[in-house]
mmCIF file of the N, C-alpha and C atoms, coordinates in Angstrom:
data_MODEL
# 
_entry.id   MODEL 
# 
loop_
_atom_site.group_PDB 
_atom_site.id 
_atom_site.type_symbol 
_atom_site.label_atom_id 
_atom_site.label_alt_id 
_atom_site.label_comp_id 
_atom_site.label_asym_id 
_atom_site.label_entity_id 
_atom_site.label_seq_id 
_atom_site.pdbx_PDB_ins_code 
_atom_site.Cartn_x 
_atom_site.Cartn_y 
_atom_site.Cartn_z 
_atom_site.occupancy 
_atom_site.B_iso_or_equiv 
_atom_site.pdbx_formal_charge 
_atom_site.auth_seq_id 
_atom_site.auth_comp_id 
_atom_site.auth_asym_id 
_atom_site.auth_atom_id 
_atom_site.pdbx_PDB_model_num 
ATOM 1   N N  . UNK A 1 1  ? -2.189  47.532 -12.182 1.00 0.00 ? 1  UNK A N  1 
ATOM 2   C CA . UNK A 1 1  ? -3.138  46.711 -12.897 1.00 0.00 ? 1  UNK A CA 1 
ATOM 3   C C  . UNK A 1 1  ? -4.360  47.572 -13.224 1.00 0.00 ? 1  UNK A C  1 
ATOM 4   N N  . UNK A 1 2  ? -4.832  47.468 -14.475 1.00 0.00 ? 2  UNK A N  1 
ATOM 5   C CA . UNK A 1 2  ? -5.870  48.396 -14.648 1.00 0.00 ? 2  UNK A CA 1 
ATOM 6   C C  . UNK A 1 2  ? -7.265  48.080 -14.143 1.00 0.00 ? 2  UNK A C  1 
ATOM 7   N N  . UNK A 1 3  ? -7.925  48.744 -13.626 1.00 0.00 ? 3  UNK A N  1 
ATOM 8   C CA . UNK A 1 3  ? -9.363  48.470 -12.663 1.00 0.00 ? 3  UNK A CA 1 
ATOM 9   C C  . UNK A 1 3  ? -10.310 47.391 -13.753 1.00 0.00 ? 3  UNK A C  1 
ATOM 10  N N  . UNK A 1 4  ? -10.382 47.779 -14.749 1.00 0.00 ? 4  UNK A N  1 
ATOM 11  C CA . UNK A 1 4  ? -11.096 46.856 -15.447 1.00 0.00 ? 4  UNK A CA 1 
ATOM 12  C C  . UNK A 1 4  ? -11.218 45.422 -15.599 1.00 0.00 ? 4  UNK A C  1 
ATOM 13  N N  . UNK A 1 5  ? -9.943  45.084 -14.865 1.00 0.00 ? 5  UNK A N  1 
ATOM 14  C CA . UNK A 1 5  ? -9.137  43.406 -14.560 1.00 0.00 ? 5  UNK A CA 1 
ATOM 15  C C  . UNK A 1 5  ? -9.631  43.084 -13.570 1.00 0.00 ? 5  UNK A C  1 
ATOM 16  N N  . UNK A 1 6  ? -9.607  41.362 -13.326 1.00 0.00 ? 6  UNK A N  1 
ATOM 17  C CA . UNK A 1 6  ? -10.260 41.018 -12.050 1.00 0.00 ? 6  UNK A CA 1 
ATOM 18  C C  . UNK A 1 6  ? -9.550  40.387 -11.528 1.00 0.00 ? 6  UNK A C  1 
ATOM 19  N N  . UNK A 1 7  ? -8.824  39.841 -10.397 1.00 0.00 ? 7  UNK A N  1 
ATOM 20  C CA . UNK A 1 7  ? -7.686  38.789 -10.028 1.00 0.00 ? 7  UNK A CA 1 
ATOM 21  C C  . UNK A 1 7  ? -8.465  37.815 -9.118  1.00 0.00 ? 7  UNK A C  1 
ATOM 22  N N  . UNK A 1 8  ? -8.850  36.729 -9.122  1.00 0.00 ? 8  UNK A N  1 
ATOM 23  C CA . UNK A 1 8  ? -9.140  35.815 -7.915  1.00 0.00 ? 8  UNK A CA 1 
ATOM 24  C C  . UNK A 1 8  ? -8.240  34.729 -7.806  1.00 0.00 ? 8  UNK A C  1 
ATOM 25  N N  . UNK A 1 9  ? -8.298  34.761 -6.642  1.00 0.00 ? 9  UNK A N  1 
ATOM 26  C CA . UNK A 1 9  ? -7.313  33.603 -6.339  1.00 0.00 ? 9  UNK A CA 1 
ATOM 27  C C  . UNK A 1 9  ? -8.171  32.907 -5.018  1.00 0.00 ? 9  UNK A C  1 
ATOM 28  N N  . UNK A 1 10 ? -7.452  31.470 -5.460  1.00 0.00 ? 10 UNK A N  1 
ATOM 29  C CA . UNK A 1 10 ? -8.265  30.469 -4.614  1.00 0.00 ? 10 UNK A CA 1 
ATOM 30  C C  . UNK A 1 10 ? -7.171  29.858 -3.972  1.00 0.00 ? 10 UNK A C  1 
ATOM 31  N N  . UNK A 1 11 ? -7.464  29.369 -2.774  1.00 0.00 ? 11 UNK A N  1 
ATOM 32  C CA . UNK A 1 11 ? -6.171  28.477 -2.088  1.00 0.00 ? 11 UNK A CA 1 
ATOM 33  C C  . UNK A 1 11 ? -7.008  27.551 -1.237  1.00 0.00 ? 11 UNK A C  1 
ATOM 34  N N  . UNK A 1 12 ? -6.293  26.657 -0.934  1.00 0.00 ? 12 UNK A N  1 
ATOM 35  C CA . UNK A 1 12 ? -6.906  25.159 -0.134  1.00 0.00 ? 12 UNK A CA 1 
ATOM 36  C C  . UNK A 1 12 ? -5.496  24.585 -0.092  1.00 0.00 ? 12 UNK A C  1 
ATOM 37  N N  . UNK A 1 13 ? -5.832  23.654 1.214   1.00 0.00 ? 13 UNK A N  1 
ATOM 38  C CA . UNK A 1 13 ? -4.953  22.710 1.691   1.00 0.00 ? 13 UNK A CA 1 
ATOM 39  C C  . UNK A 1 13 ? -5.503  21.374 1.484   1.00 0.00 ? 13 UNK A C  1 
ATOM 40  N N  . UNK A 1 14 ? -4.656  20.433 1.644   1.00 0.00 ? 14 UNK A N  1 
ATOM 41  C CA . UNK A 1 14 ? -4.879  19.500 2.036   1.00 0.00 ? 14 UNK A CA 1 
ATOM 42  C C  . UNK A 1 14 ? -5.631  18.837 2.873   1.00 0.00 ? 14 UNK A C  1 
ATOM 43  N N  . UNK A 1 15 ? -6.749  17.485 2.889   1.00 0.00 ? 15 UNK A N  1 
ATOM 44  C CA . UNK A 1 15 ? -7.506  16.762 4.001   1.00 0.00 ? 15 UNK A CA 1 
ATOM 45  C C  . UNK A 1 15 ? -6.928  15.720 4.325   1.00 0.00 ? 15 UNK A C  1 
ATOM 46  N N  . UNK A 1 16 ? -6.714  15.140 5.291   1.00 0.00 ? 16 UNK A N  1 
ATOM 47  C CA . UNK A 1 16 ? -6.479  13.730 5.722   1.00 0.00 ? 16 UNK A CA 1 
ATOM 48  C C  . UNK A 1 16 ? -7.098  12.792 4.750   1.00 0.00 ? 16 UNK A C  1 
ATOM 49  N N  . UNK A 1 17 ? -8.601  13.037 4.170   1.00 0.00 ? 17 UNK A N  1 
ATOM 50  C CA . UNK A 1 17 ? -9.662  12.388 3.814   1.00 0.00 ? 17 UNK A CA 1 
ATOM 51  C C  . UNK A 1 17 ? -8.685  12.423 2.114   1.00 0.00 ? 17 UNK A C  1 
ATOM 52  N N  . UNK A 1 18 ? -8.262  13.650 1.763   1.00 0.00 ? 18 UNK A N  1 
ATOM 53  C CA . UNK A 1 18 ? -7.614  13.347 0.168   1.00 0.00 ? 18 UNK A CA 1 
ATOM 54  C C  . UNK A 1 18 ? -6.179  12.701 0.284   1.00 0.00 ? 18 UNK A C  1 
ATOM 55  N N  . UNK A 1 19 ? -5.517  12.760 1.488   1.00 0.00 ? 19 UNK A N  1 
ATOM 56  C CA . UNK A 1 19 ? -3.927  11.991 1.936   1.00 0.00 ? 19 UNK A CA 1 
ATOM 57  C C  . UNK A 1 19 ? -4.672  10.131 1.664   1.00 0.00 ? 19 UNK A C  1 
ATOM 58  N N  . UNK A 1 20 ? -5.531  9.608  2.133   1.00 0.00 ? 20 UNK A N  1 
ATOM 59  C CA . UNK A 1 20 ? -6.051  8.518  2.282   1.00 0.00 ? 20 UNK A CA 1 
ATOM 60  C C  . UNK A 1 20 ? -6.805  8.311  1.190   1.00 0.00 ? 20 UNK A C  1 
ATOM 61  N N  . UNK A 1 21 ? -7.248  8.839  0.732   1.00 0.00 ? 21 UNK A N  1 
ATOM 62  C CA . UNK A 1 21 ? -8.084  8.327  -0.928  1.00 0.00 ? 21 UNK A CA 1 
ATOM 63  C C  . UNK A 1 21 ? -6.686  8.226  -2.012  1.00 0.00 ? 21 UNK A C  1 
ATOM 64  N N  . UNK A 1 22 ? -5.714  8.769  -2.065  1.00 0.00 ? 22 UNK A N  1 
ATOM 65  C CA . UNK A 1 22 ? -4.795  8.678  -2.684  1.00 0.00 ? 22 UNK A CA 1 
ATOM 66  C C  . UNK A 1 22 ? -3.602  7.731  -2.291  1.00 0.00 ? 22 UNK A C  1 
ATOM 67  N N  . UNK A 1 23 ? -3.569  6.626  -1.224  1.00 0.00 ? 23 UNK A N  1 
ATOM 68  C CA . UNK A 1 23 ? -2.897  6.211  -0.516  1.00 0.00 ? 23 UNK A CA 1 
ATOM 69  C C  . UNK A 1 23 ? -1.610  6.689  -0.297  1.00 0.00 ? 23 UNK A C  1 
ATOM 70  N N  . UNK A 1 24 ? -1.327  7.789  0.501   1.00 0.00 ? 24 UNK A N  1 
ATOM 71  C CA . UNK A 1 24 ? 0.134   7.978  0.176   1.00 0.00 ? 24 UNK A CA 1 
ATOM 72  C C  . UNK A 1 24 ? 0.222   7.847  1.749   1.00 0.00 ? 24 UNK A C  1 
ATOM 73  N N  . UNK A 1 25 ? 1.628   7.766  1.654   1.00 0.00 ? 25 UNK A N  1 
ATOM 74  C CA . UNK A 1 25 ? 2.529   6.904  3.040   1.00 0.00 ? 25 UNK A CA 1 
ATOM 75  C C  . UNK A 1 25 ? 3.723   7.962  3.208   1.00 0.00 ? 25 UNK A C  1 
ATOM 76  N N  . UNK A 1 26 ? 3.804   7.980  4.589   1.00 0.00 ? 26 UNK A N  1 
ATOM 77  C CA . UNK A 1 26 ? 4.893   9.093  4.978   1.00 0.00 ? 26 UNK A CA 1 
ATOM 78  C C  . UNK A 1 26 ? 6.291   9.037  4.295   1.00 0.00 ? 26 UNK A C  1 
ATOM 79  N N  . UNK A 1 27 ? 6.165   7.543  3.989   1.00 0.00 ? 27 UNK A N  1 
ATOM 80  C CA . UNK A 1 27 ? 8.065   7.315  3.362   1.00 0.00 ? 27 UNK A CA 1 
ATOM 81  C C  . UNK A 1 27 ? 7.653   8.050  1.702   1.00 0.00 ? 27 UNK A C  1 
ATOM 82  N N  . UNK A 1 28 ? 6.336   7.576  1.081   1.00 0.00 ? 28 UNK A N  1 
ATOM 83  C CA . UNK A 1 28 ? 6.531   8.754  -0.137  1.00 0.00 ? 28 UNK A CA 1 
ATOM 84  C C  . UNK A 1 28 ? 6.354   9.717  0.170   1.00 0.00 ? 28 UNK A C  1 
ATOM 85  N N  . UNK A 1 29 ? 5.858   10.658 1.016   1.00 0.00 ? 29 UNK A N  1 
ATOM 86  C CA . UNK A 1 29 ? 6.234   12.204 1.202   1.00 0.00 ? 29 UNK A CA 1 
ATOM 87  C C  . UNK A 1 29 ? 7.556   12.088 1.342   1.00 0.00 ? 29 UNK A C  1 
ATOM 88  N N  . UNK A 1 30 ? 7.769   11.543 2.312   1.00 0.00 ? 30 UNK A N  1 
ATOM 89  C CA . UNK A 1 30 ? 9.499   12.022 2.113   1.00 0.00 ? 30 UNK A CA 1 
ATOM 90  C C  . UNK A 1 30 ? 10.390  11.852 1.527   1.00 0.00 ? 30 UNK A C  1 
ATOM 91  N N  . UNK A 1 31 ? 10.194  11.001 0.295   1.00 0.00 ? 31 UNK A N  1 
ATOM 92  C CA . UNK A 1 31 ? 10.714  10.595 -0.782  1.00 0.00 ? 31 UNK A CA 1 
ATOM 93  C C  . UNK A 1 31 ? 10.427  11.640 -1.963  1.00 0.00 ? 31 UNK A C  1 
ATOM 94  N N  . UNK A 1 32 ? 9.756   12.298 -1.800  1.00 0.00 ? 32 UNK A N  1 
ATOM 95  C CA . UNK A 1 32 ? 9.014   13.222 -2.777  1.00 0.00 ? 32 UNK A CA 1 
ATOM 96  C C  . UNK A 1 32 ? 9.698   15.083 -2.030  1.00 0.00 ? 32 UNK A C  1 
ATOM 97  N N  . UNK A 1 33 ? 10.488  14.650 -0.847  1.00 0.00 ? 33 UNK A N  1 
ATOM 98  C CA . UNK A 1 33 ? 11.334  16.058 -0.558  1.00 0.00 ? 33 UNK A CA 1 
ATOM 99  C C  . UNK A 1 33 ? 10.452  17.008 -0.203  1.00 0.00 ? 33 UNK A C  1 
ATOM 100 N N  . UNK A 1 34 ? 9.269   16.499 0.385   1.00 0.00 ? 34 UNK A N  1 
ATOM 101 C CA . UNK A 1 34 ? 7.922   17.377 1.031   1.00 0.00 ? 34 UNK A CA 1 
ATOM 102 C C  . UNK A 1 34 ? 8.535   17.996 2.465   1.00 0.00 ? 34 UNK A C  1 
ATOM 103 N N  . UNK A 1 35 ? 8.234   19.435 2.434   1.00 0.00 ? 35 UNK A N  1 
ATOM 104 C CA . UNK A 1 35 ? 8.226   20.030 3.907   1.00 0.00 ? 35 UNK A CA 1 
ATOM 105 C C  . UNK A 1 35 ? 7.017   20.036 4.212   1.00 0.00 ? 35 UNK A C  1 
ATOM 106 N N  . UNK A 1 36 ? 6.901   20.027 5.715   1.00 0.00 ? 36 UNK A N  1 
ATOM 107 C CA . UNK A 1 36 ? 5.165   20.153 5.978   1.00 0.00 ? 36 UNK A CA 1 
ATOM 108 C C  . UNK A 1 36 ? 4.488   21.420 5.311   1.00 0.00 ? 36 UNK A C  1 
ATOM 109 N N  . UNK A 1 37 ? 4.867   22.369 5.138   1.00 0.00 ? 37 UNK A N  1 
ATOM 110 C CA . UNK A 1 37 ? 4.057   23.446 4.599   1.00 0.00 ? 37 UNK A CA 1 
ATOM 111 C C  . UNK A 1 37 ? 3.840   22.967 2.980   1.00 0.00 ? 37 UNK A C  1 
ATOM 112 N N  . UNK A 1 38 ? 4.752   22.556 1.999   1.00 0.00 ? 38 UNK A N  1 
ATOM 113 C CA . UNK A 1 38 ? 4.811   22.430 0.882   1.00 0.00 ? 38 UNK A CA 1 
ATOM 114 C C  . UNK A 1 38 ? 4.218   20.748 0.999   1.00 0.00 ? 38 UNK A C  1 
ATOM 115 N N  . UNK A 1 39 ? 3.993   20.213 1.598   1.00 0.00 ? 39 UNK A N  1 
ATOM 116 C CA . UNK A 1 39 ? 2.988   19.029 1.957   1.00 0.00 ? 39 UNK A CA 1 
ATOM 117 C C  . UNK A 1 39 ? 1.550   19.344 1.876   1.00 0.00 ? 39 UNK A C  1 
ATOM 118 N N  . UNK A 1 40 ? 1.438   20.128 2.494   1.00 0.00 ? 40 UNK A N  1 
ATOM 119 C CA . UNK A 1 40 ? -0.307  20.603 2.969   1.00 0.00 ? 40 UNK A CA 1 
ATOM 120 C C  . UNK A 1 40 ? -0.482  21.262 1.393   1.00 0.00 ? 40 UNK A C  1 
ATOM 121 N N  . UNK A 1 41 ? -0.003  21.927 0.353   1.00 0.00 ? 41 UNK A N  1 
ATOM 122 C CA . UNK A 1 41 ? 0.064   22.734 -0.382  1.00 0.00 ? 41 UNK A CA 1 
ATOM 123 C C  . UNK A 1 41 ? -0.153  21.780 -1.904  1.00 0.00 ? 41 UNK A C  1 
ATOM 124 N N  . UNK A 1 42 ? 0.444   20.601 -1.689  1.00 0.00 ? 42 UNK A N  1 
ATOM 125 C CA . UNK A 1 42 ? 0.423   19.547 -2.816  1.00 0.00 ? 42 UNK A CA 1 
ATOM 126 C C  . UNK A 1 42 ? -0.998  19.112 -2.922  1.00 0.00 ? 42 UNK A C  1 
ATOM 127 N N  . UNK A 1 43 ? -2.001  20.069 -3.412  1.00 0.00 ? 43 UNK A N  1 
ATOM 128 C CA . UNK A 1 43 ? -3.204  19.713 -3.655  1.00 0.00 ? 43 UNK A CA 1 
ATOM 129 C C  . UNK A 1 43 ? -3.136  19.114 -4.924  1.00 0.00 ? 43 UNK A C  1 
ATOM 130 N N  . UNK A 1 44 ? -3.949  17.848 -5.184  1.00 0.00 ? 44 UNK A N  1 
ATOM 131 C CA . UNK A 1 44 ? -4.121  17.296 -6.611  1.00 0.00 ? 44 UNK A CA 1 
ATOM 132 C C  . UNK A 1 44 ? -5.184  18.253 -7.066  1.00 0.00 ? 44 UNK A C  1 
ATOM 133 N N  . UNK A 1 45 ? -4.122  18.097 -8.792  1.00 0.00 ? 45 UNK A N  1 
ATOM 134 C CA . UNK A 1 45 ? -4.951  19.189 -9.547  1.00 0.00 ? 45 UNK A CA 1 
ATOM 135 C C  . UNK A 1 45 ? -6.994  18.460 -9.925  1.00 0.00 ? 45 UNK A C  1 
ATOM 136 N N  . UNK A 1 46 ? -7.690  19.313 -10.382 1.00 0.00 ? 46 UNK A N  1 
ATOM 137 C CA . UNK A 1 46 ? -9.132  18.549 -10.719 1.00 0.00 ? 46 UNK A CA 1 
ATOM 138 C C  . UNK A 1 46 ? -8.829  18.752 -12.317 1.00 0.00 ? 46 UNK A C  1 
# 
C-alpha cells in the first residue's frame, strides 16, 4: 500500500443497552443463525 494512503478501521461490539432498545429476544438471535461471536459483531449500522 503506498505510504500516502491512510487505513482506519473502527470496531465495536455490541451493549446489552443496544440488544434492549432494539427489542430482540434470544429465539430471534437464533432464528437469525447468530453465533455468539457473530452476535456481539451484529452492530446496527448509523
Amino acid at each position: 500500500m503506498p505510504c500516502h494512503l491512510q487505513v482506519d478501521f473502527y470496531f465495536r461490539f455490541l451493549t446489552w443497552k443496544e440488544c434492549e432498545a432494539a427489542a430482540w429476544t434470544w429465539q430471534g438471535i437464533e432464528d437469525a443463525g447468530h453465533t455468539w461471536e457473530s452476535f456481539e459483531k451484529a452492530v446496527p449500522t448509523v
